[in-house]
Structure formats: C-alpha cells, structure tokens
C-alpha positions as CSV (number, residue, x, y, z in Angstrom):
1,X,98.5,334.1,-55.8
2,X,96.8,331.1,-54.5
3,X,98.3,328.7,-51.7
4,X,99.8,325.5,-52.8
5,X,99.3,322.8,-49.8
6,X,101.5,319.4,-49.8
7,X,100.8,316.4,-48.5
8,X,103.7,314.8,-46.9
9,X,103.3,311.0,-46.2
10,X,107.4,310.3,-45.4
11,X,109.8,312.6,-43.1
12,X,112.8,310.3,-43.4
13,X,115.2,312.4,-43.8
14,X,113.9,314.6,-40.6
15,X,114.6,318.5,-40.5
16,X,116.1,319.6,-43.9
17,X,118.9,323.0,-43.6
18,X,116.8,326.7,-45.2
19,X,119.2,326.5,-48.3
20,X,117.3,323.7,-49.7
21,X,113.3,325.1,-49.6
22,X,112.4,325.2,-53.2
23,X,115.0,322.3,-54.3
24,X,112.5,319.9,-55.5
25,X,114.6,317.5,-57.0
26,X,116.1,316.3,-54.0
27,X,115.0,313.4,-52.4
28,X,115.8,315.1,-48.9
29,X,113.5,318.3,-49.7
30,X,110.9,315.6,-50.5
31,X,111.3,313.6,-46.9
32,X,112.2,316.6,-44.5
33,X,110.6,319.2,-43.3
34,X,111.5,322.6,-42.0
35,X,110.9,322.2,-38.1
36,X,110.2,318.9,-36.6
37,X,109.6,319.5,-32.4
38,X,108.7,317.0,-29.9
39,X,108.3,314.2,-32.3
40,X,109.8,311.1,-33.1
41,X,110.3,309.7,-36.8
42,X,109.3,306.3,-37.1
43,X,111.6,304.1,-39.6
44,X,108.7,304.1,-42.2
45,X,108.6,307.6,-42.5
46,X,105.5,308.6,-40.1
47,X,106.0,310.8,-36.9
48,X,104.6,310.7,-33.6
49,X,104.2,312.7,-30.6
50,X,107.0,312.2,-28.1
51,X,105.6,310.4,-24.8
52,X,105.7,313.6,-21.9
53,X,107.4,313.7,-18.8
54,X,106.0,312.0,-15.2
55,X,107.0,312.6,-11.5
56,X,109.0,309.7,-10.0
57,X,111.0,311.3,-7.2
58,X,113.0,314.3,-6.3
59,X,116.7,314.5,-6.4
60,X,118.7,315.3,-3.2
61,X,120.0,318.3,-5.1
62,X,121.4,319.8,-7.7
63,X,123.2,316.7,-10.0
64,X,123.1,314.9,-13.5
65,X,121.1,312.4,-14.9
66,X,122.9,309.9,-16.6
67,X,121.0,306.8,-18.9
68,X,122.2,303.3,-18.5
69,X,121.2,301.5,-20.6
70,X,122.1,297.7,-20.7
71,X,119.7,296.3,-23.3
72,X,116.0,297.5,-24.5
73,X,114.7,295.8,-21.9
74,X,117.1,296.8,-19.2
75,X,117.3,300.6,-18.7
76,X,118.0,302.8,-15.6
77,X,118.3,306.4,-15.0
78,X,121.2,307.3,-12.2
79,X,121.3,310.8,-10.6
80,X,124.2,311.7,-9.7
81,X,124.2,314.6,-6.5
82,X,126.3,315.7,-3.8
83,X,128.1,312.6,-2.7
84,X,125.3,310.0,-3.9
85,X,124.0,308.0,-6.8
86,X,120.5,306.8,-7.2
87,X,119.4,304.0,-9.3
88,X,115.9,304.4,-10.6
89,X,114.0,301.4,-12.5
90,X,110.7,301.5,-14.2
91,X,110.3,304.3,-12.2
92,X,111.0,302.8,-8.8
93,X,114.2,304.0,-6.7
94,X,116.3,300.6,-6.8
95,X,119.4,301.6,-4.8
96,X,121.4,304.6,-3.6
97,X,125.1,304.4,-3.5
98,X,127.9,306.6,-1.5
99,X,129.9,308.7,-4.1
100,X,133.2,310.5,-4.0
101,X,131.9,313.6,-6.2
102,X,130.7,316.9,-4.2
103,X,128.0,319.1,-5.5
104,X,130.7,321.3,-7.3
105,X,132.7,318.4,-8.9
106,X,129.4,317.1,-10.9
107,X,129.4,319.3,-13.6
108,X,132.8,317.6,-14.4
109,X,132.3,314.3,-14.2
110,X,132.9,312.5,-17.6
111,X,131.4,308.7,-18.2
112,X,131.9,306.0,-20.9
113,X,129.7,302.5,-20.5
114,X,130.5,299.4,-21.7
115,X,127.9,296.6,-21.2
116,X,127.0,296.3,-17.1
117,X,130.0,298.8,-16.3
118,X,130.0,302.5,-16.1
119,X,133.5,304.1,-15.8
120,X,133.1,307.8,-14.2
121,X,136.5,310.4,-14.3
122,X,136.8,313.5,-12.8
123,X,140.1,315.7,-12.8
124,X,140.2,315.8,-8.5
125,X,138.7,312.1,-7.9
126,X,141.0,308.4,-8.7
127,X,138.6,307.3,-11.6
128,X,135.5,305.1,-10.1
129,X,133.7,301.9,-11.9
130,X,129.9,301.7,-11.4
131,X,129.0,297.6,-12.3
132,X,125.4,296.1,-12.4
133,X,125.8,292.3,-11.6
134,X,123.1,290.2,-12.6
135,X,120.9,289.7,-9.4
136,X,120.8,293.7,-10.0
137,X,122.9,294.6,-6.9
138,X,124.9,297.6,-7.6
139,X,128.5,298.5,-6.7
140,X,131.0,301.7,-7.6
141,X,134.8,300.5,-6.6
C-alpha cells in the first residue's frame, strides 16, 4: 500500500494527544503534530530550531537557576548556591549577594516575582525580598 506524505505549513496547535491520529476533521489534527522536540512555534504557525546552550560561568556548587525577568529587554538569570546569589546579565556576572540558604535548604526554596521584587520562602529561613532598583544595584533584605 503506497505512502501517503503531508505537507504541513501551520503547527499551531503544537503536539496533538495519540487518540486523535486519523481524526481529520479536527482543526487540531490539522495544526499539531505528533512530537515536536527542541523547537519553538512561531505565532504564524512555522517552527524553528531552539537557540543551544553557551558557557558563561560555573556555579560555586550545587544550586537553582531561577529567571528574572523584568521586561523583554531586562532579563537575568540568578543562581542560587550554598549561602550566595549570583546575578548574571547578557551573560556577564553582574553581582553576587550573601544568602541565608545552605546547600541543603535550596531544593526548598519557593519564589514569586512581582515587577523588580523577588520574594524567596523557605520552611527554616524568615522569608527574604530580592529588589532590582533602577541604577541595577541589587539588594535581598
């Protein structure tokens, strides 16, 4: 029985569940596909490969990585490790800052953000704010 081939101009609707192969008249069978893997879906439908990974620095152990992200054009990456927090920017180490949480205690540690202010909770440790000011000095209280 010979091969039919499809081409697919539109993945909108991104990876589509098993139970729907063969459901043609579904608008999601017609905009999904089966396995999507290091791509991202552009709003009009097209994919592209996802950018890779590059070396900036290496941690001072074992920690999180936590985005902070204050607009599209104001994003930071802070690493959380035994009893630090490092601020990275555009790749560059901005600012490293004393922190209550011990190696152990990371894997705990819960945040929210809310414009320039990070809030960080853990069970053991009195609940710490992380704030960005303007000028881009750093400060956990």
């Amino acid at each position: 029985m010979p091969r039919i081939r499809q081409v697919k101009t539109t993945f909108t609707a991104g990876e589509v569940s098993r139970t729907l192969l063969g459901r043609g008249d579904l608008r999601a069978y017609e905009n999904g596909a089966l396995t999507l893997r290091n791509v991202f879906i552009q709003p009009t439908g097209g994919v592209t490969r996802r950018a890779g990974l590059r070396y900036i620095d290496s941690a001072a152990g074992a920690g999180r990585l936590i985005a902070f992200e204050f607009s599209t054009e104001q994003v930071y990456l802070l690493v959380l490790t035994d009893e630090l927090i490092s601020v990275y920017a555009d790749g560059a180490l901005v600012t490293t800052l004393a922190a209550p949480w011990a190696a152990a205690q990371i894997s705990n540690v819960a945040w929210t953000q809310s414009a320039d202010t990070l809030l960080l909770t853990h069970p053991d440790v009195p609940p710490k704010k992380l704030t960005r000011s303007g000028a881009g000095v750093w400060a956990l209280a």
